[in-house]
RODO-2510 file (C-alpha; in nm, 4 decimals, decimal comma):
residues 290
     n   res          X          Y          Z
     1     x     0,0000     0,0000     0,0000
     2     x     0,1465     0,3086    -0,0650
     3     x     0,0517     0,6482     0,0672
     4     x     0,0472     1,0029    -0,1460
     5     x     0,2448     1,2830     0,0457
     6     x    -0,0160     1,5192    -0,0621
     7     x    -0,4121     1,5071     0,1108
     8     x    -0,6586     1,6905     0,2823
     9     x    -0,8873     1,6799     0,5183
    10     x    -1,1580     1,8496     0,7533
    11     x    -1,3716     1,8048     1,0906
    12     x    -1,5979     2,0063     1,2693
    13     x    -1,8271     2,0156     1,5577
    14     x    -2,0351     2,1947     1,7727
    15     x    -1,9841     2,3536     2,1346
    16     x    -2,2378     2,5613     2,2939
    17     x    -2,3494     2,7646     1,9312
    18     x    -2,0012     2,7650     1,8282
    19     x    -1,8711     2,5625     1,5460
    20     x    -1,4921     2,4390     1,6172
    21     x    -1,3642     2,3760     1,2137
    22     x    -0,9646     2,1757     1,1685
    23     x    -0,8756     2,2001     0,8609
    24     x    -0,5500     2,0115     0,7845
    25     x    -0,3239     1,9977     0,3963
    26     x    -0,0717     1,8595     0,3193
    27     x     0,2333     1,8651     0,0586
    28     x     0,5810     1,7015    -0,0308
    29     x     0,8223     1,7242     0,2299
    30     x     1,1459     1,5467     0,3683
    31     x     1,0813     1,6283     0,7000
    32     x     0,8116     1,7489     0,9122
    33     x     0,7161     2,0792     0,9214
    34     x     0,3702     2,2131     1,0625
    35     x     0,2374     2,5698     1,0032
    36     x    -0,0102     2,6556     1,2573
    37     x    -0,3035     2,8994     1,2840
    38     x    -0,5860     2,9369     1,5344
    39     x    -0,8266     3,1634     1,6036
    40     x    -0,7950     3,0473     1,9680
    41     x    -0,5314     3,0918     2,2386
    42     x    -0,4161     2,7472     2,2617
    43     x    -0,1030     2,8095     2,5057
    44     x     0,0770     2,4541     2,5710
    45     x    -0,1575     2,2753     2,3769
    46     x    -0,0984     2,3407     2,0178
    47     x     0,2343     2,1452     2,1173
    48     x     0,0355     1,8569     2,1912
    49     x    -0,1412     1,9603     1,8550
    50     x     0,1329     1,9231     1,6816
    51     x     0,2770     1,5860     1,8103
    52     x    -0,0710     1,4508     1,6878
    53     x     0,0054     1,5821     1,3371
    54     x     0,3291     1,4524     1,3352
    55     x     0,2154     1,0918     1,4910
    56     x    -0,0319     1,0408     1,2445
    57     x     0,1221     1,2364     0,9718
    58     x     0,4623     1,0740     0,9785
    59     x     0,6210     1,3196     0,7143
    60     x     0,5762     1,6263     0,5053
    61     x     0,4696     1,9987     0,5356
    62     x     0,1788     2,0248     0,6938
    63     x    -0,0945     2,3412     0,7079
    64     x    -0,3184     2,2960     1,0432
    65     x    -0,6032     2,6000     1,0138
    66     x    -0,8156     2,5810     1,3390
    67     x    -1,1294     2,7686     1,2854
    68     x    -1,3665     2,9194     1,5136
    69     x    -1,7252     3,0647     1,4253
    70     x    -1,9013     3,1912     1,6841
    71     x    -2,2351     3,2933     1,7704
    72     x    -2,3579     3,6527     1,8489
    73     x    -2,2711     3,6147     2,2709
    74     x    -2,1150     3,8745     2,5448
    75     x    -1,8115     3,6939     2,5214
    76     x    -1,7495     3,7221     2,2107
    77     x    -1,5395     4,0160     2,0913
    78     x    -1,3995     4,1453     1,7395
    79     x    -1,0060     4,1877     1,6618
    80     x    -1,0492     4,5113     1,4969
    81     x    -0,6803     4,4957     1,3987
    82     x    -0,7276     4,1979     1,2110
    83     x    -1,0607     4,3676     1,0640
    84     x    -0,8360     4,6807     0,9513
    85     x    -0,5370     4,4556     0,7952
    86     x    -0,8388     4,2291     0,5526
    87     x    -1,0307     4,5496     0,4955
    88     x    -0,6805     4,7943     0,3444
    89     x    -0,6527     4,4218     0,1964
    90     x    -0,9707     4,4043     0,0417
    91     x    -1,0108     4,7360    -0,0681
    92     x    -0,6594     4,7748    -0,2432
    93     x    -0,7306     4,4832    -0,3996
    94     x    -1,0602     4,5628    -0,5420
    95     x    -0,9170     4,9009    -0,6932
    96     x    -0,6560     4,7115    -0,8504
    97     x    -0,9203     4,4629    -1,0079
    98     x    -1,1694     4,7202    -1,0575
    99     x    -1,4135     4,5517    -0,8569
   100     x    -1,6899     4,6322    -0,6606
   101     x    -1,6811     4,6057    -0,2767
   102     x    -2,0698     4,5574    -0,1734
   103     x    -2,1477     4,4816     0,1674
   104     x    -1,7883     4,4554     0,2820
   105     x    -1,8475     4,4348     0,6256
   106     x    -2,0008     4,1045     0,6192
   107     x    -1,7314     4,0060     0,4291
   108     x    -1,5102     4,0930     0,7032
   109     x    -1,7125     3,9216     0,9807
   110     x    -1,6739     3,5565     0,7988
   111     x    -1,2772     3,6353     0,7610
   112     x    -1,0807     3,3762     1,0162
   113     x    -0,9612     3,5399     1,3709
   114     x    -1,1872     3,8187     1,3210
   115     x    -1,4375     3,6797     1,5844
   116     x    -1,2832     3,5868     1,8829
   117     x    -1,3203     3,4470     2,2287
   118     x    -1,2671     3,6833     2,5178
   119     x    -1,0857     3,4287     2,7664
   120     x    -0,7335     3,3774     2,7192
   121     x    -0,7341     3,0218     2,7200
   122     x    -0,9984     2,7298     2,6584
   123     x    -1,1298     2,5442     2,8932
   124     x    -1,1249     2,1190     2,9278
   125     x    -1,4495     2,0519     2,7052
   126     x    -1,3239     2,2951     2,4632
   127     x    -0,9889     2,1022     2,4261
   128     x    -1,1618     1,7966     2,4159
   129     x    -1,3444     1,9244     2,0861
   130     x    -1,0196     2,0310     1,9698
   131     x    -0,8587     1,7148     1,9842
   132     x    -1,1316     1,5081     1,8830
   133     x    -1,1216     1,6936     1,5376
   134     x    -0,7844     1,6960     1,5046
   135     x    -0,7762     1,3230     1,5138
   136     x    -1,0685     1,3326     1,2542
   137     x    -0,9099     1,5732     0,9838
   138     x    -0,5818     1,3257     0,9796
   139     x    -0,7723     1,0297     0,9793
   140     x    -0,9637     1,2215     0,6597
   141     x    -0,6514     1,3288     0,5229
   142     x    -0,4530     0,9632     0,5351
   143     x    -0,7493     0,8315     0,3947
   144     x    -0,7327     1,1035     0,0888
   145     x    -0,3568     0,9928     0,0930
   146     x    -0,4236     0,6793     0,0556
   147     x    -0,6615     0,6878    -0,2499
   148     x    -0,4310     0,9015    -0,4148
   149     x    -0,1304     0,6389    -0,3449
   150     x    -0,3511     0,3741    -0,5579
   151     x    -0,2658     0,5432    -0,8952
   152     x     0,0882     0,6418    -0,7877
   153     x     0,1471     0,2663    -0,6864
   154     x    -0,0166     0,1564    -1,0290
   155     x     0,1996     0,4089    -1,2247
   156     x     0,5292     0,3008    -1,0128
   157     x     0,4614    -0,0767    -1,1256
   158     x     0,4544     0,0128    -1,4742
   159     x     0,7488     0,1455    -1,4731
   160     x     0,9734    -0,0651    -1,2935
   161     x     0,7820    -0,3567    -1,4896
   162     x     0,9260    -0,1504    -1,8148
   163     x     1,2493    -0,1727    -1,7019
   164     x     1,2406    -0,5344    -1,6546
   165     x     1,1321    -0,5827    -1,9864
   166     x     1,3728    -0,3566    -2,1637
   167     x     1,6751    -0,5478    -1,9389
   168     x     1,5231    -0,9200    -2,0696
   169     x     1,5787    -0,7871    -2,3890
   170     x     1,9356    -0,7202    -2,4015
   171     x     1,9818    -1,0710    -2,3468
   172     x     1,8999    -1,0554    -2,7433
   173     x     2,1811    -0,8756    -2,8437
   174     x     2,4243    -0,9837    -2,6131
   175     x     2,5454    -1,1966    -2,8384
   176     x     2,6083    -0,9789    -3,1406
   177     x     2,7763    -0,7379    -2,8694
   178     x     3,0602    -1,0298    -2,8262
   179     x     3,0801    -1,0632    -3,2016
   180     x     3,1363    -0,6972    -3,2430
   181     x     3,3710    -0,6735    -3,0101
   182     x     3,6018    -0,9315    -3,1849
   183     x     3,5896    -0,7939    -3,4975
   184     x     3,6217    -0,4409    -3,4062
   185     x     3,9844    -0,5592    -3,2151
   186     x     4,0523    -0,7666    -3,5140
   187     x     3,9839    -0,5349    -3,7316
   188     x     4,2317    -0,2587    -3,5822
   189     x     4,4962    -0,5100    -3,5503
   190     x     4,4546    -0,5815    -3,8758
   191     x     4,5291    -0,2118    -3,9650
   192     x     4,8108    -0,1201    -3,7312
   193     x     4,9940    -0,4517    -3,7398
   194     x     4,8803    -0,5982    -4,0642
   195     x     5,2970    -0,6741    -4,1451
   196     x     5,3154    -0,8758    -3,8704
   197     x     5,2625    -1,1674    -3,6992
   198     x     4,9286    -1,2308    -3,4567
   199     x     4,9241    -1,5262    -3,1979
   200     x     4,6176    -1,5722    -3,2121
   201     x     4,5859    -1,7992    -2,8691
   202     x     4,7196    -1,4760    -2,6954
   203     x     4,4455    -1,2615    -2,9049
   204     x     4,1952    -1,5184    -2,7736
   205     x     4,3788    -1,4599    -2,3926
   206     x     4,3283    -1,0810    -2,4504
   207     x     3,9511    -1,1103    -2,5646
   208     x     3,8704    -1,3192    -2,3073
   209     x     3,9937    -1,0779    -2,0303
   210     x     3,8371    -0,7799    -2,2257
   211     x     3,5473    -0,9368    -2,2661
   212     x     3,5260    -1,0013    -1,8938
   213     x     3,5926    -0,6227    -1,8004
   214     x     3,2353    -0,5635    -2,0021
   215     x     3,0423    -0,8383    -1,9125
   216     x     2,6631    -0,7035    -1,7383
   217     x     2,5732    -1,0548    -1,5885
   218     x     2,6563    -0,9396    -1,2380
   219     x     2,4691    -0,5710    -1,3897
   220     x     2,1419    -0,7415    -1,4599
   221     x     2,1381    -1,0060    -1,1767
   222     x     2,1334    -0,7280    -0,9711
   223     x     1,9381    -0,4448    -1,1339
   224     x     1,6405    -0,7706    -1,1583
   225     x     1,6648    -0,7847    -0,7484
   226     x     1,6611    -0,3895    -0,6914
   227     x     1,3516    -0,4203    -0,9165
   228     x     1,1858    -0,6814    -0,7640
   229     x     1,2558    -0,5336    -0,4418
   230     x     1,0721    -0,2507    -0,5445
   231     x     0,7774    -0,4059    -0,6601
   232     x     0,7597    -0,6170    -0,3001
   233     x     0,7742    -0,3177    -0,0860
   234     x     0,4808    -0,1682    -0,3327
   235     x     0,3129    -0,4480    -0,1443
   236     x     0,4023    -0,3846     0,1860
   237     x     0,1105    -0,2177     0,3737
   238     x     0,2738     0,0375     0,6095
   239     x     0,3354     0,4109     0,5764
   240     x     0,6288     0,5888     0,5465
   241     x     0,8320     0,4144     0,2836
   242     x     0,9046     0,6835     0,0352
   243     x     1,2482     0,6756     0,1806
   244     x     1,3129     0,3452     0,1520
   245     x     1,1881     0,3436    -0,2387
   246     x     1,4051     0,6486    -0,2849
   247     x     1,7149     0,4104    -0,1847
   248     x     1,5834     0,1418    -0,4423
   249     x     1,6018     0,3750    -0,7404
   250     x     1,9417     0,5329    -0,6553
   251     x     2,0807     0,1695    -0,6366
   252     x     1,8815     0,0911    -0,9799
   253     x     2,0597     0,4132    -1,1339
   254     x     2,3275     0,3428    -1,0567
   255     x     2,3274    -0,0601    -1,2254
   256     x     2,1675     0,1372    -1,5135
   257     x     2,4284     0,3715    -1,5942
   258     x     2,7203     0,0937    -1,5643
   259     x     2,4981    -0,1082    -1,8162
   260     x     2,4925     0,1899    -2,0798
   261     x     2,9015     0,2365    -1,9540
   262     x     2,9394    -0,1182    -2,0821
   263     x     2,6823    -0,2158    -2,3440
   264     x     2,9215    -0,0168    -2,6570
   265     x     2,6323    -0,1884    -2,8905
   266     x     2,3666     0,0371    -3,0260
   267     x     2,0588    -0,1975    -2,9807
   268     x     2,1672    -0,2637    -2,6102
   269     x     2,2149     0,1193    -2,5402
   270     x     1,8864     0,2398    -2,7297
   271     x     1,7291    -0,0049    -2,4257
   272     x     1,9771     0,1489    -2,1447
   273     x     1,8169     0,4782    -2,2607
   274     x     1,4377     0,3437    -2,2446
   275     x     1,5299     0,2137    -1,8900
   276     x     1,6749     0,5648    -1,7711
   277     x     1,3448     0,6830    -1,9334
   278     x     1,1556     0,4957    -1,7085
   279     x     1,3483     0,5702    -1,4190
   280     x     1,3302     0,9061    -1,3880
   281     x     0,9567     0,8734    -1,3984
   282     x     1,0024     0,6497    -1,0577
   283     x     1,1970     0,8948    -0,9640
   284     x     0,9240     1,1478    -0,9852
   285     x     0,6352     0,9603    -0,8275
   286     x     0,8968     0,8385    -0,5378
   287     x     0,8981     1,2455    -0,4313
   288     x     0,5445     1,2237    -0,3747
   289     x     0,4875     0,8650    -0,2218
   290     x     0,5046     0,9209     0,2156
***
């Protein structure tokens, strides 16, 4: 199972006519990095906000938007700071766009942190909402992950089974590789040393060890098990393994590129180039796959 680094998701609920709203994003990242906004004064526990993120999140940059609406009561009062920053906002913008402002102010009223809480803290039940939609916007937002890991694990089997197929068949040529080989040598001993003498048991001793230096058994046996590897831990239902499938590819690059180093036949490098092809797609999908 494989998990998109990118998803979304939302909770709400209800607290004596106020609606508490998480709303939680999230994008590629290497690490973990949270930006946090509330319209509330959370004090020691948007830490244990964010260790919730990060538990359930495991990895990435994460936006957490906590969002109050409140209902019209005494204890409710407006940040009319944050009213005049959106309204300059709004209104420069308009003029620039040549739009029309209409009712503005109730514009202004639905803008976050506008509306806010008198206390200076919340109280037990209120954290208790908190942290009950927290859990629900991740649980949302792995779930939105994990749909959009379906098509990323599809796509990533395509193209590691591509590669496969384009390494079986070099086995094709491999052959006519050899034979090219030999006559190429030939050939230029032929043109440098063509008054001379050739032993031709030590030009079968010097093919032999030439022929050695290129060989891509070891290449392919290996480059086959980094694949297959691959595909296994496609399989492998846990979270948190865009790392490890980032490893994978490096160590497939790099039996790809001695491949191409060693093919020297145009058939076998035309399929060295269709495997890099592929490849760097992996490479692509691996940036987004938690």
């Amino acid at each position: 199972m494989v998990y998109s680094m990118t998803g979304y998701g939302e909770a709400s609920r209800e607290l004596d006519g106020r609606t508490f709203r998480m709303e939680i994003k999230s994008l590629n990242g290497k690490s973990t990095d949270i930006r946090f906004r509330s319209a509330l004064n959370l004090r020691d526990k948007e830490l244990s906000l964010r260790k919730m993120v990060t538990d359930m999140g495991v990895r990435g940059k994460f936006d957490v938007n906590l969002v109050l609406t409140a209902g019209a009561s005494e204890d409710n009062q407006l940040n009319l700071s944050v009213m005049d920053t959106y309204y300059k906002d709004l209104i420069k913008f308009s003029e620039l766009n040549k739009l029309p402002t209409g009712d503005i102010l109730q514009t202004l009223i639905r803008l976050p942190n506008v509306v806010q809480l008198a206390e200076d803290a919340i109280n037990d039940d209120e954290w208790q909402i908190i942290e009950a939609i927290t859990k629900d916007a991740m649980t949302k937002l792995n779930d939105f992950r994990r749909t959009e890991g379906q098509s990323i694990a599809a796509d990533l089997k395509e193209r590691v089974t591509n590669i496969m197929s384009a390494l079986g068949e070099m086995d094709t040529y491999d052959q006519a590789r050899v034979d090219n080989i030999k006559e190429r040598i030939r050939k230029n001993l032929n043109q440098h040393f063509a008054d001379e003498s050739i032993d031709e048991n030590r030009f079968e001793q010097e093919i032999i060890f030439y022929l050695e230096k290129l060989d891509v058994n070891e290449e392919k046996v290996r480059l086959t098990q980094h694949c297959d590897f691959f595909l296994k831990e496609l399989l492998t239902d846990q979270m948190g393994k865009g790392r490890k499938l980032n490893f994978i590819s490096q160590e497939m690059g790099r039996e790809i590129n001695t491949l191409g180093a060693k093919a020297q036949q145009s058939d076998m490098q035309k399929l060295v180039v269709r495997m890099k092809d592929e490849l760097e797609k992996v490479k692509e999908q691996v940036l987004n796959t938690l």
